[in-house]
N, C-alpha and C positions, 0 to 999 in steps of 0.2 A: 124249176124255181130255185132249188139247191145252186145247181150251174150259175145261176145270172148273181143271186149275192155273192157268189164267189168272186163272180167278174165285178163286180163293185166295189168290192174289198181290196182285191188286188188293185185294183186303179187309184183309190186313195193312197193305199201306201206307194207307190210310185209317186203321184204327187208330193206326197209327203217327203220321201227321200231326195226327191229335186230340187225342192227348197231347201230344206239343211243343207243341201250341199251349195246349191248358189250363195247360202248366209257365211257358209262359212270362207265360199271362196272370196268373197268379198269383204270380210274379216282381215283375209290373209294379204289381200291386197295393199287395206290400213287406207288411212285419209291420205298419203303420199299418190295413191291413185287417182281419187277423187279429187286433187285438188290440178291434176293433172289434166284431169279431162274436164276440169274448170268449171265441178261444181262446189267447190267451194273455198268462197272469194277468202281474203288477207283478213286476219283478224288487226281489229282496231286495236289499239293496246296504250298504257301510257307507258313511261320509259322515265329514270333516272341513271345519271351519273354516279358510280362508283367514287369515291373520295377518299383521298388522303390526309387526316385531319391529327388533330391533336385532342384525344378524349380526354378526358378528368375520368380516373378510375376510384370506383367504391367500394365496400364490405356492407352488405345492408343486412340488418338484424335485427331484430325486435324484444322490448322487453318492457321493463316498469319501471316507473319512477318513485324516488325515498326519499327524503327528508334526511339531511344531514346528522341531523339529529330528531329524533321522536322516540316517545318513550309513553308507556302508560304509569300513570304516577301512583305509587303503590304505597299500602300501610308496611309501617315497616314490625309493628308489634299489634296483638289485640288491643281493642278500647270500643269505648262506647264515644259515638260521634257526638260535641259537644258544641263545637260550631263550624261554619260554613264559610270560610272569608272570600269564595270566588266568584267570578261572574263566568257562568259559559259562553265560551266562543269567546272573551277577552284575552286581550294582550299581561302577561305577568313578564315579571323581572327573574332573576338569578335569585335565590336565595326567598323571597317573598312566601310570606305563610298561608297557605290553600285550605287546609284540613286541620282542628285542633281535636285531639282526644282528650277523652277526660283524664285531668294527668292531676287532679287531690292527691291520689298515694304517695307522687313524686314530690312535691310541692311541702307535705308533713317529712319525709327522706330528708328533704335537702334542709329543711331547718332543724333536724336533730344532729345529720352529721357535719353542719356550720358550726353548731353550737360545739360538737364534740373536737372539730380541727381548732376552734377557739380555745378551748379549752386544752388543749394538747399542744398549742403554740405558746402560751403562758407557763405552762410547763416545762418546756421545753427553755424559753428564756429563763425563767427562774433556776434551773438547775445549772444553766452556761454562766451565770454568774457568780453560784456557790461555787463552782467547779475550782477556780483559782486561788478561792480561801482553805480549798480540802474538807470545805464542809459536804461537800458532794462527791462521790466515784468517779472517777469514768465510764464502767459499769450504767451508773444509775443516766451520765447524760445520753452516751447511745442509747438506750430504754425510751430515754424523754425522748430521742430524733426521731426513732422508730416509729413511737405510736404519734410524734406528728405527721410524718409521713405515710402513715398506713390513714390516718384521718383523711389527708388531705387523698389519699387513692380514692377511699370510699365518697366522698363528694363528690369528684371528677365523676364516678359512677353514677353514680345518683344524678348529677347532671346530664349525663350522657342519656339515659332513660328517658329524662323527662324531654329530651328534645327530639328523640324519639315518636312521641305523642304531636309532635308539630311537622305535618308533614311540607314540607315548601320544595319549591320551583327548583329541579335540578340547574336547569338555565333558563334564556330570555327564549319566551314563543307564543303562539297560540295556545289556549289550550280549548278541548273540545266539551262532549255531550259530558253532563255530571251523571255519575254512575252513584251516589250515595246521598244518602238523606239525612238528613238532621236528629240526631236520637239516634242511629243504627248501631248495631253491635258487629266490629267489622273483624278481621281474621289478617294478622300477618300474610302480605303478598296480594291482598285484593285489590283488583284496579279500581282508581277512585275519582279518575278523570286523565282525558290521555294531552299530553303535551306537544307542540311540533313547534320546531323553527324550522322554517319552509324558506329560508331567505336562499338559503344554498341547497339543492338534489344533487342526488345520484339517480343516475341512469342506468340499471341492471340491464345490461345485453347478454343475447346469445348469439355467438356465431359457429359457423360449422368448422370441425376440426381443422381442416384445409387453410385456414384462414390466419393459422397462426404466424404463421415464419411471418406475415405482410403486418405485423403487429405489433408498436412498440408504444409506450408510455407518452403523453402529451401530442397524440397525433388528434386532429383537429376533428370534430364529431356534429354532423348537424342531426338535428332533432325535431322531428316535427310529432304531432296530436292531432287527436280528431277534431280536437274542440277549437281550435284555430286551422280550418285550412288555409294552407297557401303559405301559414307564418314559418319560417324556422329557426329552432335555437340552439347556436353554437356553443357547445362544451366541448372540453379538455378530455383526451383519454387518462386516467387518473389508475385505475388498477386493472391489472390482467390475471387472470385467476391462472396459478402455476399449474393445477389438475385440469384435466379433460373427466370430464362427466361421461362417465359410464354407460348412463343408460339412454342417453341424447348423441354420444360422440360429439357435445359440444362444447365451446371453452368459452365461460362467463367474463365479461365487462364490465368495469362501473365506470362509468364517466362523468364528470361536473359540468353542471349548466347553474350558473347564474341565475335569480330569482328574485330580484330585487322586486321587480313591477309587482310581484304576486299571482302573474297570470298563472302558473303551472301549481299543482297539486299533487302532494304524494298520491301514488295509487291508481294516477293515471297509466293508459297506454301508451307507450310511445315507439315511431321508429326511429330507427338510429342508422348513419351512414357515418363510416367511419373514412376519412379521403386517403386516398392511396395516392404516390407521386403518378404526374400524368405520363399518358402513352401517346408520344410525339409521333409513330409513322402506320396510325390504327387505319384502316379501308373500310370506310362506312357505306352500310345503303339502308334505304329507310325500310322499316320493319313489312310494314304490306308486300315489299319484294319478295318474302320468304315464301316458302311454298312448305311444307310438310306431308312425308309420307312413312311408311314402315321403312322404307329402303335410307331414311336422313331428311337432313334440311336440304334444298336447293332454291336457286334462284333461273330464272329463264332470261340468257344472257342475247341482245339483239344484233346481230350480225349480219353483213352483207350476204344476199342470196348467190349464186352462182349462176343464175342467169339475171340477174338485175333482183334490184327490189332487196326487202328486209325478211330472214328468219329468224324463231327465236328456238336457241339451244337451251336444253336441260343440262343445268350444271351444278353435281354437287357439293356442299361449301359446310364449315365450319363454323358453325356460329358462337359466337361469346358474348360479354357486354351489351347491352343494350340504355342506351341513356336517350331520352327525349326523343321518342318515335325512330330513333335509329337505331340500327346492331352491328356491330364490329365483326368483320368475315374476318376468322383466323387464318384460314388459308380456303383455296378454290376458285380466286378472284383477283382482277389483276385491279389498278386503281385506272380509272379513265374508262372502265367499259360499261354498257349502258346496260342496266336490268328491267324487265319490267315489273311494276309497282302493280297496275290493274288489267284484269283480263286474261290472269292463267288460268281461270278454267277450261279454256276452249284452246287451250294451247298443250299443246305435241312438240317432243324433240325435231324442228324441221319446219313449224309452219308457216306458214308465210303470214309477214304482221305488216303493219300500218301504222308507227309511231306519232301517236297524236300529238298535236302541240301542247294540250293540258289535259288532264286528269279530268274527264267528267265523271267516271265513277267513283272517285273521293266526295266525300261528303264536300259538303258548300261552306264557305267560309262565313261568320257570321256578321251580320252587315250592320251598320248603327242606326239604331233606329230613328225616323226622319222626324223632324219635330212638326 
């Protein structure tokens, strides 16, 4: 009984061992043999032309947009809020009064030291008159200048206080949500409503260290938002940040966009393409050409077979740019040769293809709907 499981033992693994070995000789063989002994046919494929074109190069970067001017509008001393003059969310002017504090203590100031510069100006005339007759010093008229001049300090003071208490409109904008209420007891430095003129942004970018030497003041900047796809809006490159940021290795942008319509909003997202002059002798193929592995990018380039018919070669290439379904080969490509766009998965350095006349495995192009 011993004996015969032996014998059945040893018979599978002989099996066994003859198959590994035919898998693997026919591993080593590769599809170059197989397609040899004609089992298996040309791969279908579609195919573009290489090109010689003229890109528009970019810097694309991302960042947020600011208000030229914004500001939260602040008490500039305590007081107790006494009136309200704003509307939120209205239009105010430059200069126009928002917030009045209660300013009685200033208001009794300014009428005693009126009365005291009045009274220090009469004196001061009355003494420049004796002065000629020598019923008066000189002595005594400096004295009278003095304390007209020290009067007229202290009211300028006093005034200065009291306008203090009246907080108004650094310049013309929106202003926003009201942060304070009527009777409140507010604190030097508290926000009391926040202000923007939105007619004119900045555009805070970032782009990568790399990107500087290509970088100079009024280079042209399109912008686009979520909140309008499709739209974009051209601004001025306006400043270049002298530092590189430490902890980004990146160098800040602001740029100007125009804002007149009101569509854009500080504090939105935005991207930024900064134009770069273009690249007049760039060799494009459309991005589906690429193929990607551990080893690089490459493209499967279709060439006449050597005994009739089309193969497609594995060729590695350099990729850069990419603008509108296309990418620019830095080098590994000549212009004029054909690549294929669909069907490298079933493709090997060497296989034999069949260049379609269209793309059927590109998606379908969208058709107008029939009325």
């Amino acid at each position: 009984m011993k004996t015969r499981s032996r014998a059945w033992l040893g018979a599978g693994l002989a099996v066994v061992l003859l198959g590994g070995g035919g898998y693997g000789l026919l591993a080593k063989l590769g599809p170059a043999h197989a397609q040899a002994s004609g089992g298996m046919p040309p791969v279908k494929v579609a195919v573009a032309v290489a090109q010689k074109t003229t890109v528009a190069r970019v810097l694309t970067g991302i960042g947020t947009l600011e208000a030229t001017r914004q500001v939260e509008v602040p008490a500039e001393v305590d007081g107790r809020v006494s009136r309200i003059l704003f509307v939120p969310g209205g239009a105010v002017r430059a200069g126009q009064l928002l917030v009045q504090l209660n300013d009685a203590p200033e208001q009794g100031d300014l009428e005693r030291l009126s009365a005291q510069r009045a009274n220090a100006r009469a004196l001061l005339e009355r003494t420049r008159r004796l002065l000629p007759q020598q019923a008066a010093t000189q002595e005594q008229f400096e004295q009278a200048q003095a304390a007209f001049d020290q009067a007229g300090g202290e009211l300028k003071r006093a005034q200065a206080m009291r306008e203090q208490k009246q907080i108004k409109a650094p310049f013309d904008g929106v202003l926003g949500i009201r942060r304070v209420q009527l009777g409140q007891f507010v604190r030097a430095g508290d926000a009391l409503v926040s202000l923007t003129d939105a007619r004119t942004l900045f555009a805070n970018l970032t782009l990568p260290e790399t990107a500087l030497p290509a970088l100079h003041r009024q280079q042209q900047v399109a912008l686009s938002v979520d909140a309008y796809p499709g739209r974009v809006f051209q601004a001025r490159l306006s400043t270049i940040e002298p530092q590189i940021g430490v902890d980004a290795r990146t160098v800040r942008l602001q740029a100007t966009v125009d804002n007149a319509d009101g569509a854009l909003t500080p504090g939105m997202f935005v991207n930024g393409k900064v134009a770069l002059p273009a690249r007049a002798d760039a060799i494009t193929v459309p991005e589906t050409a690429l193929t990607y592995s551990t080893h690089g990018d490459a493209v499967f380039v279709v060439r006449p077979g050597d005994t009739g018919g089309f193969t497609a070669q594995q060729v590695f290439v350099k990729a850069g740019d990419r603008q509108d379904g296309r990418v620019v080969i830095e080098h590994g490509l000549e212009a004029g040769e054909k690549v294929v766009t669909s069907g490298q998965l079933r493709l090997y350095s060497g296989a034999a293809v069949v260049p379609a006349a269209k793309d059927t495995l590109a998606l379908a192009e969208p058709t107008e709907p029939r009325p």
